[in-house]
N, C-alpha and C positions, 0 to 999 in steps of 0.2 A: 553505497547510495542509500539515502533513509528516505522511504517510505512512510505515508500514512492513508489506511484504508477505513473508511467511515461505513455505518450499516444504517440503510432507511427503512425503519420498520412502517410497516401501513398502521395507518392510524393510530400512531404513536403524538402524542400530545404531553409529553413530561419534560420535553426541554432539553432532553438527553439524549447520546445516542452508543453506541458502541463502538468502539475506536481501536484500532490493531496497525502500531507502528512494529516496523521491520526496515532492518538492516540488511542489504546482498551485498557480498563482496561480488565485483566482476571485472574481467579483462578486459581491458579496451585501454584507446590510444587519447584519449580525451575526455571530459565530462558528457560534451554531446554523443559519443561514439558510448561511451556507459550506458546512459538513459536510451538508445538504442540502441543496444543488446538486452537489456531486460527489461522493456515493453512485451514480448513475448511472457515472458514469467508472470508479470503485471498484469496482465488480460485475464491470465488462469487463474488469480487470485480472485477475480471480481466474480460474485455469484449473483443468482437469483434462487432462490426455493421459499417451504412455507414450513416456519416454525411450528413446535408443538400444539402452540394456540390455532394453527394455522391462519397464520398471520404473513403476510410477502415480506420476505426481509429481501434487500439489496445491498450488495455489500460492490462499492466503489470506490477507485483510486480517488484519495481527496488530496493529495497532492506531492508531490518529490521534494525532498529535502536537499540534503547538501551533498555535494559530490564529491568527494574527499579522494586523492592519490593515497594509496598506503606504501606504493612503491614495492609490490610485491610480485611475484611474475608466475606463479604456481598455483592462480585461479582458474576457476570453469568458466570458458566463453559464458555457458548461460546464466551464470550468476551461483552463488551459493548466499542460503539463506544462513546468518551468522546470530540474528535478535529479533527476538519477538517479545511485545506488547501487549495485552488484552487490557482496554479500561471502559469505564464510561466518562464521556466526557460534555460541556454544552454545547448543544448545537450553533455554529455560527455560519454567517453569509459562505458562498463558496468563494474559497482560495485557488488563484488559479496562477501553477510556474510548472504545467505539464507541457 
């Protein structure tokens, strides 16, 4: 399942934001049974705190990617995280296939 998690800085005005795509293999009997078993994982991943500047950063799911069969059978129900991401990238309107 690919993921993508966007960061909302407070008073951030550069057009930018920070962006952390991630891949989870997980077990499940279909695409919608995938995406509901690692909504749990998903949740964990969203934060709230205050950066060095002490600035509110919010980091949320911006939205599920593809849901691909690998035809594997020797996964973690809850998911394993297999790719990870860190960019900046530009902000655009919200995407929504959650």
């Amino acid at each position: 399942v690919e993921v993508r998690f966007a960061a909302e800085l407070e008073n951030d005005t550069s057009g930018l934001q920070d962006v952390e795509d991630k891949i989870f293999l997980i077990r499940a009997s279909n695409e919608r049974d995938a995406v509901k078993r690692l909504r749990p994982r998903l949740k964990r991943c969203e934060m709230v705190y205050l950066n060095t500047d002490l600035r509110i950063v919010k980091w949320k799911l911006d939205y599920i990617g593809r849901v691909i069969d690998v035809g594997e059978k020797g996964i973690e129900l809850g998911g394993t995280e297999v790719f990870y991401s860190f960019t900046r990238a530009k902000i655009h309107k919200k995407r929504s296939r959650i």
